[in-house]
N, C-alpha and C positions, 0 to 999 in steps of 0.2 A: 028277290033271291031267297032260298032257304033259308032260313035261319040255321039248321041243322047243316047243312054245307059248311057254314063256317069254324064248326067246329071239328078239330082236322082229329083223324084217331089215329094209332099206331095201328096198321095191322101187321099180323104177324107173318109175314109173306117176303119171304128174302130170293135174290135172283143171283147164282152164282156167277163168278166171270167164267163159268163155262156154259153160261145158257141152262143151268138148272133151272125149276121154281120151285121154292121149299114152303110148307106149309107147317110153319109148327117144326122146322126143320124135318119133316118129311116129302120125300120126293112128292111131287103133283105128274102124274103119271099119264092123266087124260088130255090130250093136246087139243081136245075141243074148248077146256078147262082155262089151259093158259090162252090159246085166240081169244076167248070171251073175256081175258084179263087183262090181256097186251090191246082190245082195242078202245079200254078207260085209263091207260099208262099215261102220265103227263108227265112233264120234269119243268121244275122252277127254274128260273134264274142262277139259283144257286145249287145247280145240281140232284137238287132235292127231287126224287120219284114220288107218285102217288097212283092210287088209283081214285077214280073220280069219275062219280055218277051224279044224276040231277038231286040225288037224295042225300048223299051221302059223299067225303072224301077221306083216306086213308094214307097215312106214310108207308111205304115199302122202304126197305134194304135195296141196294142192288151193288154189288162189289164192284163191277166196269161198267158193262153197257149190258142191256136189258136183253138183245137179241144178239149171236154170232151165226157167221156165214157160214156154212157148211159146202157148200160145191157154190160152183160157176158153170156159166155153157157160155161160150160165142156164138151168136147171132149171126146173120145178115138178113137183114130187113130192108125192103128197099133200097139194096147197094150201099145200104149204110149199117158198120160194124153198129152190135149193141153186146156189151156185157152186162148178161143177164145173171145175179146173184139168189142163193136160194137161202134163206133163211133156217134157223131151229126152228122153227113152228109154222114153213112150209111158204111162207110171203117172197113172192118172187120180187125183186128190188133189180130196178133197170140201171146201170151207171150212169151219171147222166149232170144236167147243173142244177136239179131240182135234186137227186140222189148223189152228192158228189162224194169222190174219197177224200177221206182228211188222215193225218196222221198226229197222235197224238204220243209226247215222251212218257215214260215212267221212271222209275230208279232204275230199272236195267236196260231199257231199250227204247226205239221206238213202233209202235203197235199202230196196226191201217185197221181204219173205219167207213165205214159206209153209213150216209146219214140217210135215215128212213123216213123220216116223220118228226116235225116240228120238233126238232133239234135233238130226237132221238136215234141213238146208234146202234148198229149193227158192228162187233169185231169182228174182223175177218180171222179165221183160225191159221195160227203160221202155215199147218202145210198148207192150206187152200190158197195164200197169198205168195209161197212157194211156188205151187202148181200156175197160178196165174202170171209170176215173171218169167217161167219157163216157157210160157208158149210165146211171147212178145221178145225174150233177148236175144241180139243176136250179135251170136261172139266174136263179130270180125269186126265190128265197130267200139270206140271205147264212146260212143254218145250215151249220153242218158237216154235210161227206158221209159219210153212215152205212152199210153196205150189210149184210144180213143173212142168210145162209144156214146153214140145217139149226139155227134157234135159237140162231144164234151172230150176233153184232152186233159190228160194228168200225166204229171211226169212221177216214176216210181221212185223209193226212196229204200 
């Protein structure tokens, strides 16, 4: 192993809970910029973000979750529902039990995730998780809202 790997640096690279990347708190504006930096993103055990190359490893900031969803499409793919999610930096993310939703509390509420990648999240943006109970409720039943893609079943919350 490196020797240099082990020593971990701060960089100065903050990711807001709105999907910003700040550099130096200045917007990072090239989305080729953030792809080449979302695909060295790890998180510890203890929540802790980095970015991490064979050379070198970095602490980030990140306020939530590193990426948020911006739209959905409904699928059918072989007779079988897929919700397909699209990511701030273009990652299409399939619902699924390898990409499952989870919900997590805060002080005011509870907020839906999408897990993308070794146990990193994607937030879903209220309207988009608006938009997506709206096409699944349906108002004659008081059941819970179920929605199902690629054989994966979540009940919404």
């Amino acid at each position: 192993m490196n020797q240099k790997k082990n020593i971990i640096k701060k960089f100065p690279i903050k990711i807001k809970s709105n999907g910003d990347w700040l550099y130096k708190n200045n917007l990072i504006k090239k989305e080729a910029l953030i792809k080449l930096f979302s695909s060295v993103l790890v998180v510890d055990k203890k929540n802790n973000f980095y970015l991490e190359t064979p050379a070198e490893k970095g602490q980030i900031e990140v306020e939530d979750a590193p990426f948020v969803i911006k739209n959905f499409e409904i699928k059918n793919v072989n007779n079988k529902q897929e919700i397909s999610f699209k990511t701030n930096i273009g990652e299409e993310i399939i619902l699924s039990k390898v990409n499952p939703l989870i919900f997590k509390k805060n002080k005011k509420n509870t907020v839906p995730y999408v897990v993308i990648k070794k146990n990193i999240n994607a937030k879903i943006l209220r309207s988009v998780y608006y938009q997506l109970i709206n096409k699944f409720i349906n108002k004659n039943t008081k059941k819970k809202l179920k929605i199902k893609s690629k054989g994966y079943e979540v009940t919404l919350k």
